[in-house]
C-alpha positions in Angstrom: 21.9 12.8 -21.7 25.9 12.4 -21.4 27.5 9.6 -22.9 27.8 7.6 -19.9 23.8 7.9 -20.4 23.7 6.6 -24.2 25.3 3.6 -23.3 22.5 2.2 -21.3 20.2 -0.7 -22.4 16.8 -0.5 -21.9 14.0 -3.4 -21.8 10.7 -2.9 -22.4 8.2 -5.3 -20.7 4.7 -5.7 -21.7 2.4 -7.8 -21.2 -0.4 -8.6 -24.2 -3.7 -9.7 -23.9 -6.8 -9.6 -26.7 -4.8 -6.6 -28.0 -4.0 -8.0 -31.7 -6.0 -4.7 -32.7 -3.4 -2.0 -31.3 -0.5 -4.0 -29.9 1.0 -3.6 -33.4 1.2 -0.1 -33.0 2.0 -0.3 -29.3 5.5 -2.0 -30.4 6.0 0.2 -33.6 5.8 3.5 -32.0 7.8 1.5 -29.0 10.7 0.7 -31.0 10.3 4.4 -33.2 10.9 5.8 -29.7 14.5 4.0 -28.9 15.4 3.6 -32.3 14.5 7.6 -33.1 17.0 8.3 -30.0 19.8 5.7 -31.0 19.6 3.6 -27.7 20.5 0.0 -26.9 16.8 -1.7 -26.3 14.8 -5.1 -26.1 11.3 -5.5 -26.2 9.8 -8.6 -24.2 6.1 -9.1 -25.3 4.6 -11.3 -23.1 1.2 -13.2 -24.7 -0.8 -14.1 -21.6 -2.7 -16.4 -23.5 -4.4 -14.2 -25.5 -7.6 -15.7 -27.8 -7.6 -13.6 -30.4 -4.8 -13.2 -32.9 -2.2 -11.6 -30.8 0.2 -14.3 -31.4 0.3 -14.1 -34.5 1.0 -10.4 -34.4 3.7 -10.6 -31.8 5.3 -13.1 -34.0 5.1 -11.4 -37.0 7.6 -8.3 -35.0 10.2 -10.2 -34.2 10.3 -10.8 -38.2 13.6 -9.0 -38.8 14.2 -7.4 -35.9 16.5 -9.0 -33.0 15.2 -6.8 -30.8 12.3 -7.6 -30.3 11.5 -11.0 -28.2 8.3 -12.6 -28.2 6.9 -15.3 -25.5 3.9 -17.6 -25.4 2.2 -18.1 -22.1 0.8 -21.5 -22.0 -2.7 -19.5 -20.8 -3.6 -16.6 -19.1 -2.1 -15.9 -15.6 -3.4 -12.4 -15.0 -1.1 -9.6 -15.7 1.4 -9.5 -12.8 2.7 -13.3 -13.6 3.0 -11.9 -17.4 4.9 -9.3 -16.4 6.9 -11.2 -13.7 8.1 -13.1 -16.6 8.9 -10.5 -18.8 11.7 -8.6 -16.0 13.1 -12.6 -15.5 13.9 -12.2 -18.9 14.7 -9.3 -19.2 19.0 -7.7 -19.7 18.5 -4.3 -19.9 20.2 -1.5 -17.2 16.8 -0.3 -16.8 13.6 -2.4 -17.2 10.0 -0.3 -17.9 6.5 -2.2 -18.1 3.9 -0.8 -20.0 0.6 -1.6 -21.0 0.1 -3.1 -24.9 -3.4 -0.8 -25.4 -1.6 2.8 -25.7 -3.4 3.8 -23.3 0.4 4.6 -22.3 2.0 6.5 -25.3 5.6 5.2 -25.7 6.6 9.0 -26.1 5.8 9.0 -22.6 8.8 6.8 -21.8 11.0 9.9 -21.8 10.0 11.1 -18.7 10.4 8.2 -16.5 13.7 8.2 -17.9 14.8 11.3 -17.4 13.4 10.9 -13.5 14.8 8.1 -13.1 18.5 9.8 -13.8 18.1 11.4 -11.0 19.2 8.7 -8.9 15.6 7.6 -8.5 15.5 3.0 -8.7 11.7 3.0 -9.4 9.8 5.6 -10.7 6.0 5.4 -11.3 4.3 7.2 -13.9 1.4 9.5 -12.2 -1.5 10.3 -14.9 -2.3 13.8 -14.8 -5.7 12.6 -15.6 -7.2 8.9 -15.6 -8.7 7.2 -18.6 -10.3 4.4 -16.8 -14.0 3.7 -15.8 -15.1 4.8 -12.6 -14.7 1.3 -10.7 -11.3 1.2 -11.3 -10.4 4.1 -9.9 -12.4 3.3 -6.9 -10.0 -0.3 -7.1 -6.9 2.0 -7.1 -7.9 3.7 -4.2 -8.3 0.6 -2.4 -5.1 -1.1 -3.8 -3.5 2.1 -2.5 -4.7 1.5 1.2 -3.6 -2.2 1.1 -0.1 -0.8 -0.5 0.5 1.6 2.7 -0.4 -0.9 5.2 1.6 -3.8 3.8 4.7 -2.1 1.4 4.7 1.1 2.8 4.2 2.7 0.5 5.3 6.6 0.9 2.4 9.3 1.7 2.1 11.2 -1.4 3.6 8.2 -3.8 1.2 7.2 -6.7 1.7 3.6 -7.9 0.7 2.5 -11.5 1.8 0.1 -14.0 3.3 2.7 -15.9 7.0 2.5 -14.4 10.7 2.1 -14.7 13.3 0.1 -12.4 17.0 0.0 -11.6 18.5 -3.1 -12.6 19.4 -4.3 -9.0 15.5 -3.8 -8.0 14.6 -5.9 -10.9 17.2 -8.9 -9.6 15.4 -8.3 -5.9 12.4 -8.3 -7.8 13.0 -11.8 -9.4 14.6 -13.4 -6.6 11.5 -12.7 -4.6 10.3 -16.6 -4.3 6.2 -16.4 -4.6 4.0 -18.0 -7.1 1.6 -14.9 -6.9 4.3 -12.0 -8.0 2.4 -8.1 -7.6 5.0 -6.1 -9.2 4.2 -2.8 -7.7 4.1 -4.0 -4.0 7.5 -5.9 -4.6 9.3 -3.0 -6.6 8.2 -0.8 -3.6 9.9 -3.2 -1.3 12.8 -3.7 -2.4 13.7 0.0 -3.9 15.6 2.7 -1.7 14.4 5.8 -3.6 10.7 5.8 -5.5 9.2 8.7 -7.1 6.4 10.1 -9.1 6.5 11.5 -12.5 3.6 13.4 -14.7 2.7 11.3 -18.0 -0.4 11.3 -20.1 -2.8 8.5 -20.1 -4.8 8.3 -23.0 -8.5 6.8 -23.6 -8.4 2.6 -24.5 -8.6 2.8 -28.5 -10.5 -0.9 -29.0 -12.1 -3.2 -27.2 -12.4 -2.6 -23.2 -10.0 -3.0 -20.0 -8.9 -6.3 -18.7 -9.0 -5.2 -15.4 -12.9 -5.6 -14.4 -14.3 -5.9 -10.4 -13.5 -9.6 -10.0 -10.0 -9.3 -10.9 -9.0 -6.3 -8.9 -11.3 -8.2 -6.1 -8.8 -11.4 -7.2 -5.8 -8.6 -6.7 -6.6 -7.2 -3.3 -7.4 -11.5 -2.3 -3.7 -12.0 -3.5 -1.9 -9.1 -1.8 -3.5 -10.0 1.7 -3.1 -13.7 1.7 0.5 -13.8 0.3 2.0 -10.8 1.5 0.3 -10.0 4.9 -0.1 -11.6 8.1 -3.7 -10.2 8.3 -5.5 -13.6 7.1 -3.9 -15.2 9.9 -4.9 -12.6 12.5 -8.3 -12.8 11.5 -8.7 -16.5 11.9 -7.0 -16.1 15.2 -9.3 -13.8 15.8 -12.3 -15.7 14.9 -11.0 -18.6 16.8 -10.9 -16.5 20.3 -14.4 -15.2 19.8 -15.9 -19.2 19.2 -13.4 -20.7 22.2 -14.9 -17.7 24.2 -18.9 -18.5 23.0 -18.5 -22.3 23.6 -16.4 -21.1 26.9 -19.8 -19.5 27.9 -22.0 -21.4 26.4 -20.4 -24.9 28.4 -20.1 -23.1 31.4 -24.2 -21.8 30.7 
């Protein structure tokens, strides 16, 4: 990196919840990586009311370290609000959201940043090869569908929660007024230049995913009815096809 390079500040944004096994670790190695390198960084962790004793680790952190800024969700909002929070927060150049399981290595940070240098405002991290059960890749698959229909997303683009953006997409981002944020669809409307970029995903260490059917069903309900017109057009639709049965049926 040139100098112009070192004097960017990065913000970390991740979202914890039922972690207080490995997010400990999750923010060490975090914060290893930046410090390791010498850059400017923040970490935002984001409890989304957790029950178990993740509080009390992400408190325990910010112990000696400005860096590092901790906040307390009044109770859990899913992942997408957490996060939503975390970029309002958030004063870096460049803001990355990671999971807190290390399931994403922070090692793997590097190469979203070096993509992203090349002029890229959002860059997703694609897994060369998915740890996650079988259901949730059949959710992706789906949630990739929804994402070309309504964001656009480009043929070919992989979307993930693994990602970095550009200051100015993180603004759009937040301006964005909607009380059901989904970070990946806004980030791929309001960025010029997305791309892809190999990392490693790595198996869950403890415990199991959040993500289970009902909440990526919950996901897919959010995207259509806040982001889509296709609710509409299907009561529309529905509406036609009784005024034309009681049309017929009257005139029966």
């Amino acid at each position: 990196m040139n100098q112009r390079e070192r004097s960017i500040k990065y913000s970390v944004v991740i979202p914890v919840y039922n972690s207080a096994p490995v997010v400990g670790e999750t923010i060490d190695r975090t914060v290893a990586f930046f410090e390791g390198r010498g850059w400017a960084y923040e970490l935002l962790l984001v409890n989304d009311g957790s029950s178990d004793r993740s509080w009390d680790v992400l408190r325990e952190k910010t112990l000696g370290n400005p860096n590092i800024v901790a906040i307390n969700l009044l109770r859990n909002y899913g992942q997408h609000t957490a996060t939503f929070c975390g970029l309002q927060k958030s004063t870096g150049d460049y803001v990355i959201t990671m999971d807190d399981d290390l399931q994403n290595p922070p090692e793997e940070i590097m190469h979203l940043i070096e993509k992203a240098h090349e002029d890229h405002d959002v860059v997703f991290g694609r897994y060369r090869q998915k740890q996650h059960a079988r259901y949730r890749r059949l959710g992706s698959f789906v949630i990739g569908i929804i994402n070309r229909r309504i964001f656009h997303q480009p043929k070919g683009l992989v979307v993930s929660t693994f990602r970095i953006i550009r200051r100015d997409v993180v603004d759009r981002i937040c301006s964005y007024n909607t009380a059901y944020p989904y970070i990946s669809g806004l980030a791929l409307m309001f960025s010029a230049s997305p791309a892809n970029v190999w990392v490693d995903h790595r198996p869950r260490l403890v415990g199991e995913g959040h993500y289970n059917f009902s909440k990526l069903a919950e996901l897919s309900r959010r995207i259509l009815f806040n982001y889509s017109a296709f609710p509409l057009r299907l009561v529309s639709l529905v509406g036609m096809v009784i005024s034309g049965l009681s049309f017929l049926l009257g005139t029966y």
